[in-house]
N, C-alpha and C positions, 0 to 999 in steps of 0.2 A: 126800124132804123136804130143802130148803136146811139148811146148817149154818150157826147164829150164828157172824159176825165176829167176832173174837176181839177182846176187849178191850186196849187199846194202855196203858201204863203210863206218864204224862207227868207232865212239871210243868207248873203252872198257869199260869206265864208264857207255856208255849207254845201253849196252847190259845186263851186270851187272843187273842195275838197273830196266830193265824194268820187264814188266809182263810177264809171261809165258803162253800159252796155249795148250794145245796137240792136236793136231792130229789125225786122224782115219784112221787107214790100212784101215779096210772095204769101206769107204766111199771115201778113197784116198785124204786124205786132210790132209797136210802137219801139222806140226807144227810152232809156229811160236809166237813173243816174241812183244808185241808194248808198245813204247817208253814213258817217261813222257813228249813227245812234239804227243803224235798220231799220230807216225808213227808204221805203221804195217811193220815185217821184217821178214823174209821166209829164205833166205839167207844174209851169211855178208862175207864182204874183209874187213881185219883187216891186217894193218901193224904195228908190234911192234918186240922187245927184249925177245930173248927165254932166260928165266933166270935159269929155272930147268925143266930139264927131267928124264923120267922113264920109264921102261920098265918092262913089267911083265917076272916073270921066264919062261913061258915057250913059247913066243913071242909072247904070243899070245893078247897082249894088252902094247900097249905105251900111254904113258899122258905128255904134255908140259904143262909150268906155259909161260906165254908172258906177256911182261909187254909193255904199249904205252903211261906211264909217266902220262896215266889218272888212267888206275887202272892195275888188273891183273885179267885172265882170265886161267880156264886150257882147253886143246885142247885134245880132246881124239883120238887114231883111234883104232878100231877090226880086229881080223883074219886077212889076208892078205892086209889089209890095214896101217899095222906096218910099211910095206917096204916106207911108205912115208916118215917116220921121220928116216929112216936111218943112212942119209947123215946129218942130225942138230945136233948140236950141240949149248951147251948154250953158250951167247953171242951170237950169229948169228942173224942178221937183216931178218927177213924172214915177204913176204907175204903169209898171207891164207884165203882160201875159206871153208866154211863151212854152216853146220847147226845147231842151236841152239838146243840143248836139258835140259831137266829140274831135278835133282836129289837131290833127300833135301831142296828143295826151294832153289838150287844154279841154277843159267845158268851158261852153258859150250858149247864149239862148237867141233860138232861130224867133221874133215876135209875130204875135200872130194882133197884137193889141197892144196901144197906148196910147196914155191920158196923162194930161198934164194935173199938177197937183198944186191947189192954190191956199187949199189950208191946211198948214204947219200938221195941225190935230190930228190929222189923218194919219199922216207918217208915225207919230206918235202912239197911236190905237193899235198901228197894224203892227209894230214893234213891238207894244205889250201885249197882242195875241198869239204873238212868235214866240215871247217870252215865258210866256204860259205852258205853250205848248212845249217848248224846249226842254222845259223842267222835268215836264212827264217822261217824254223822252231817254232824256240825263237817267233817270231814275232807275228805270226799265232795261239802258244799257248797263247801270252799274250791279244791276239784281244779275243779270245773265252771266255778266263777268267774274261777279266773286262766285257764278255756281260750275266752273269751268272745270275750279278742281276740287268741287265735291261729288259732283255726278260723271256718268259716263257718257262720253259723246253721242250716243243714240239715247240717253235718257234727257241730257241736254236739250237736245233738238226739237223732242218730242214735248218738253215741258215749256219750250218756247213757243211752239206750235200750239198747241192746249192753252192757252193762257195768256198770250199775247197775241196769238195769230201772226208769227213769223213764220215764213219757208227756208228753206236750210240755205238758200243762195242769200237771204238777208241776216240769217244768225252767223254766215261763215261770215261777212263784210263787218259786222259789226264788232264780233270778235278779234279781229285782226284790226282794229280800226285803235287810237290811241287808247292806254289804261286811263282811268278815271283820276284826275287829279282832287285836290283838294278844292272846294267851293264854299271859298270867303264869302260870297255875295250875301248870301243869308246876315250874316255877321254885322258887315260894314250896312244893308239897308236897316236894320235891325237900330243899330248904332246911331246911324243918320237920322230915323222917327223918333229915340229918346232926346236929341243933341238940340232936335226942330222947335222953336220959339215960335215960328209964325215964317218967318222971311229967310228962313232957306240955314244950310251948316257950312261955314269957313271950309275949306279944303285942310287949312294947318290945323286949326283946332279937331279936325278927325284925325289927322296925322298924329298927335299930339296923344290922344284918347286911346288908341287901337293900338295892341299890343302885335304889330305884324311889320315887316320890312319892310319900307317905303317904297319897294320897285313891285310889292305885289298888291299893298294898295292903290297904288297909279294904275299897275294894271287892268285889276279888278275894276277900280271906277270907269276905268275908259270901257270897258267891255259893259256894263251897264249902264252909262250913257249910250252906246251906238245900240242895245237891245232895246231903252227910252224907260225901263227903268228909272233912271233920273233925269232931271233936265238940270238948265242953270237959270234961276229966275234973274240971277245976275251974275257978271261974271268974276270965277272965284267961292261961290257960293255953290252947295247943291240941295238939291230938293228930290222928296220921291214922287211917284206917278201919282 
């Protein structure tokens, strides 16, 4: 008997954002979405905020909106699979398991599973394992990228494949996926651990310290607050994980 694919733990922006591919009943091959870092994903566990639900009139179709502070995402389920989103309601912290499907050039995840979420910490954990892993990711897409144009495109691929264990359908996606910007976050968390007395760092006082424009500071914070990088022990204040 085949083993289920293990479910991949993302944020919403990436699923969003990546590519879509279908499937074949016949040939028994799933569908499945790969990432602007070439990661290929089959299944995802996504924890976020159920912000709006719906239900068809005649039950026989529910749809959740989930938002995880990177983007928002809707969650379908069919037929007797309604009875999952019963008990949710918006506002509620809930993990899910699913499959990615493709309709309009949107992705959406068909749930096969959900659980509601009643400790904060959880959310928190799975964020900084996302975070972790993101790094590696980041890192891997930026090696590939600068060797684009030192190597030859079959030397590429080949050294992608050797080394990382990409196939040329996930080096061409990744390739073509955005260039690698610059990555403050090192900086400002870096910044935030010397600034740290006990009870967390002013927002103005990092403002104040950090030699960068104030629209990529915000930026940069708000994107590691929703990866849980930082929290706010109070508000105005930050803190690291």
């Amino acid at each position: 008997m085949p083993q289920r694919i293990p479910a991949k733990k993302c944020r919403i922006t990436d699923i969003v954002n990546a590519k879509f591919f279908s499937g074949s009943k016949e040939e028994l091959k799933p569908s499945y979405i790969i990432t602007d870092y070439g990661e290929k994903i089959f299944r995802v566990n996504i924890v976020a905020t159920v912000t709006e639900k719906f239900s068809g009139e005649e039950g026989k179709y529910s749809s959740l909106t989930i938002d995880d502070e990177s983007s928002t995402i809707n969650v379908k389920v069919f037929g007797e699979d309604v009875k999952l989103f019963q008990n949710i309601t918006t506002g509620d912290l809930v993990r899910i398991v699913g499959k990615i499907k493709n309709y309009n050039n949107e992705n959406y995840v068909i749930a096969e599973a959900i659980s509601k979420i009643d400790d904060p910490n959880f959310e928190s954990l799975h964020k900084l394992k996302i975070l972790n892993e993101l790094i590696k990711s980041k890192k891997i897409a930026e090696e590939l990228r600068n060797l684009r144009d030192q190597l030859t495109e079959e030397e590429l691929h080949e050294y992608a494949k050797e080394k990382f264990g990409f196939e040329e359908e996930e080096l061409t996606v990744l390739l073509a996926g955005k260039k690698t910007e610059i990555d403050y976050q090192p900086k400002i968390l870096d910044m935030i651990a010397k600034l740290d007395a006990g009870d967390g760092v002013e927002v103005s006082q990092l403002m104040e310290v950090l030699n960068l424009p104030e629209n990529v500071v915000e930026t940069t914070l708000d994107n590691l607050l929703a990866s849980g990088a930082l929290y706010e022990p109070v508000v105005g204040k930050l803190k690291k994980v």
